[in-house]
N, C-alpha and C positions, 0 to 999 in steps of 0.2 A: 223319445222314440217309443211307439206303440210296443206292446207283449210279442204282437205277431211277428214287427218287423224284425224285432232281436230274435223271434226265432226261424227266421227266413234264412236272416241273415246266420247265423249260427250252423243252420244246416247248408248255406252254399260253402262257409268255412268250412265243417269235415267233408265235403263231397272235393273239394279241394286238396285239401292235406288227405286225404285218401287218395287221389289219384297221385300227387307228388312223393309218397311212398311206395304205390303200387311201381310208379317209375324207378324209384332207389329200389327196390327190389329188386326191377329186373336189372338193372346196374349191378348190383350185388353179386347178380347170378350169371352174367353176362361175359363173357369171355374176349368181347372186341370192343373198341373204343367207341362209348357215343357221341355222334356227333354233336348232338344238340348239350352236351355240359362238356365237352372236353374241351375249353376253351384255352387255357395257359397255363402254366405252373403252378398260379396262384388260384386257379379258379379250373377244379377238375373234380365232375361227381365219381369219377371213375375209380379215382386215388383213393377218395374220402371212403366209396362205398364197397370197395376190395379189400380194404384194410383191417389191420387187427381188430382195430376200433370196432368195425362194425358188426360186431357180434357180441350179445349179452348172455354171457352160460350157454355159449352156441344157440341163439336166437338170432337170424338178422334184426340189427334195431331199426329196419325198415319194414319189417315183418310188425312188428311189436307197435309202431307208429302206424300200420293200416289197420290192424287190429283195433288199436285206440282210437283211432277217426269213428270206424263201426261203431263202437260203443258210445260213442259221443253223441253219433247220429242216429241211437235208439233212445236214450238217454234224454234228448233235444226233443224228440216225439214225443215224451209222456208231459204231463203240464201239471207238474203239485209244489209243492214247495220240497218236499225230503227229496225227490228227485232234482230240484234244482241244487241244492246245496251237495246230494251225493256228484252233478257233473260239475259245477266248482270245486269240488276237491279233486276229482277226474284229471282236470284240463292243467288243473296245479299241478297235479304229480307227473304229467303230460310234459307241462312249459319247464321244469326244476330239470327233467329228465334230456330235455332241446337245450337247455340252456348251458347244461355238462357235456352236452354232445360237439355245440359248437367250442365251448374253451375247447374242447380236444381237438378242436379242426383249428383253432385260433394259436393254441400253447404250443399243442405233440406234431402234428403233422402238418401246421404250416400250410395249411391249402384249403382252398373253399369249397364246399360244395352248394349249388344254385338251389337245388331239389330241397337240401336242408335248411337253408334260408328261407325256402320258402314255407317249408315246412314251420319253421318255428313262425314265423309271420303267424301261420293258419292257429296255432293253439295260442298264441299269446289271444288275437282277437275272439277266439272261441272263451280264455279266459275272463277275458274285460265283459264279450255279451254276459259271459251267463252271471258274472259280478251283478252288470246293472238288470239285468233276468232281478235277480234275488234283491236287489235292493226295492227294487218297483213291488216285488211281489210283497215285500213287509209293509210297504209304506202303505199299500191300497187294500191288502187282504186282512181278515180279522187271521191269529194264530189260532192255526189247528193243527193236528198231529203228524197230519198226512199228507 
């Protein structure tokens, strides 16, 4: 796959997981049942996103996940190599972050939430592009600093 298309692609990933955070936020903050994730016991953004769980040092972690989209998708716009490896570690500490979020949806609370599936969907594959981002960029660029 061409430079550009992993970065196409890359930037339709956070414009995505930004908007399925922007949703878990207002879920977060939202006082009635949505319709669109309230679907069963086992499968409710409602529970997931009201919950203890979702808050870091009182941060919503869907605050913190639109945040991270943003930065991914300015990150995604610059084209060097030290920028590529600074949004691979990004998107790492992003996916390690989704990935503790769902055991807690999987182990504590027992209930799914769609938004955050989908969400980790969005940074794992924002992981994998900017992987093969950085692998294409050694194979074909001379090293340099910057």
């Amino acid at each position: 796959m061409k430079r550009n298309g992993i970065r196409y692609l890359s930037f339709g990933c956070c414009m995505i997981g930004a908007v399925l955070s922007g949703l878990s936020l207002h879920s977060h903050y939202g006082t009635s049942a949505t319709e669109y994730c309230d679907l069963s016991t086992m499968f409710n953004c409602d529970l997931v996103n009201r919950s203890v769980y979702s808050q870091f040092f009182g941060v919503p972690v869907a605050l913190i996940g639109l945040l991270g989209y943003f930065l991914l998708f300015r990150l995604t716009a610059r084209d060097s190599r030290f920028v590529t490896v600074l949004r691979l570690a990004a998107s790492t500490v992003g996916l390690v972050f989704a990935l503790y979020l769902a055991h807690i949806e999987a182990s504590v609370l027992a209930v799914w939430c769609l938004l955050c599936i989908g969400s980790l969907m969005m940074i794992s594959a924002i992981m994998v592009l900017t992987g093969i981002a950085l692998w294409q960029t050694w194979k074909t660029e001379p090293k340099t600093n910057a």
